[in-house]
N, C-alpha and C positions, 0 to 999 in steps of 0.2 A: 507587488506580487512576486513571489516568491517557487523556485519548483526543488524537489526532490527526485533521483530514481531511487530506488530502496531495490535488495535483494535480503529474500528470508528464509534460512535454512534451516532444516529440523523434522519433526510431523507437521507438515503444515501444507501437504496436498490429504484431499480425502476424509477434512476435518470443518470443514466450512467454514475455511480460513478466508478465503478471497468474498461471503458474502459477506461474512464480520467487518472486512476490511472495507466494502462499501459500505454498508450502512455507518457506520464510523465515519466514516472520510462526508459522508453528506451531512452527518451531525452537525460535522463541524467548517463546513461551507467550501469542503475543497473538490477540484476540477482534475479527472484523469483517469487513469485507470490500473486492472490488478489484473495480472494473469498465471498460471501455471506454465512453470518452465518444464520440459523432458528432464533436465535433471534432478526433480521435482524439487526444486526449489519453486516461491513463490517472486514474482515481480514486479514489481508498480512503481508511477511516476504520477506524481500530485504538487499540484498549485493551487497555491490561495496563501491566505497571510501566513507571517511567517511563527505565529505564534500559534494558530492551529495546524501550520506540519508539524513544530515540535511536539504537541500533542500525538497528534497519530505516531512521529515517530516511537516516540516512547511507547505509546499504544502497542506496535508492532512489537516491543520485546515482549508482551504476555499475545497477541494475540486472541484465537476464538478460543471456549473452553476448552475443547477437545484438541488443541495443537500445542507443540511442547519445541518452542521455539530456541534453536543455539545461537544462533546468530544473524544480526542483521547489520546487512553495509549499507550505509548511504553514502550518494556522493549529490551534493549541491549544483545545480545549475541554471541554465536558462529556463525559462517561460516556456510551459507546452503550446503547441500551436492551436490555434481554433479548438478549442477545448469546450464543450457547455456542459459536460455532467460528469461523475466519475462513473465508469461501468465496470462490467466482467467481462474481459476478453477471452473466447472460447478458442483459441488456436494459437 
């Protein structure tokens, strides 16, 4: 098992970026979550194989239709802790 954090800068609060990103992230069987940063960037951390983050990764460069994504960093790491679903974090 494998984790990611991701940050994703652009339009990508206010475009229904973060439930894109869930439904996606459960397609493809992975664990964590997404949420809205005040600097409205978007941010999330997901685990499961490592051949469906690269999926999502990439996924995040297009994102939901309506969001017009510049950039996205990932940095690789540890295993999220007691993890069982990916959600939307509201705060």
């Amino acid at each position: 098992m494998k984790t990611f954090k991701a940050t994703v800068s652009g339009q990508v609060q206010g475009v229904w970026f973060r439930d894109y990103t869930q439904k996606e992230a459960i397609k493809l069987g992975l664990k964590g979550f997404v949420k809205n940063r005040n600097d409205g960037t978007v941010y999330l951390e997901a685990s499961g194989a490592e051949e469906a983050l690269k999926s999502l990764a990439q996924w995040l460069n297009s994102g939901s239709p309506l969001s017009d994504v510049k950039n996205v960093e990932i940095e690789w790491g540890a295993p999220l802790r007691s993890v069982n679903n990916f959600e939307i974090k509201h705060s």
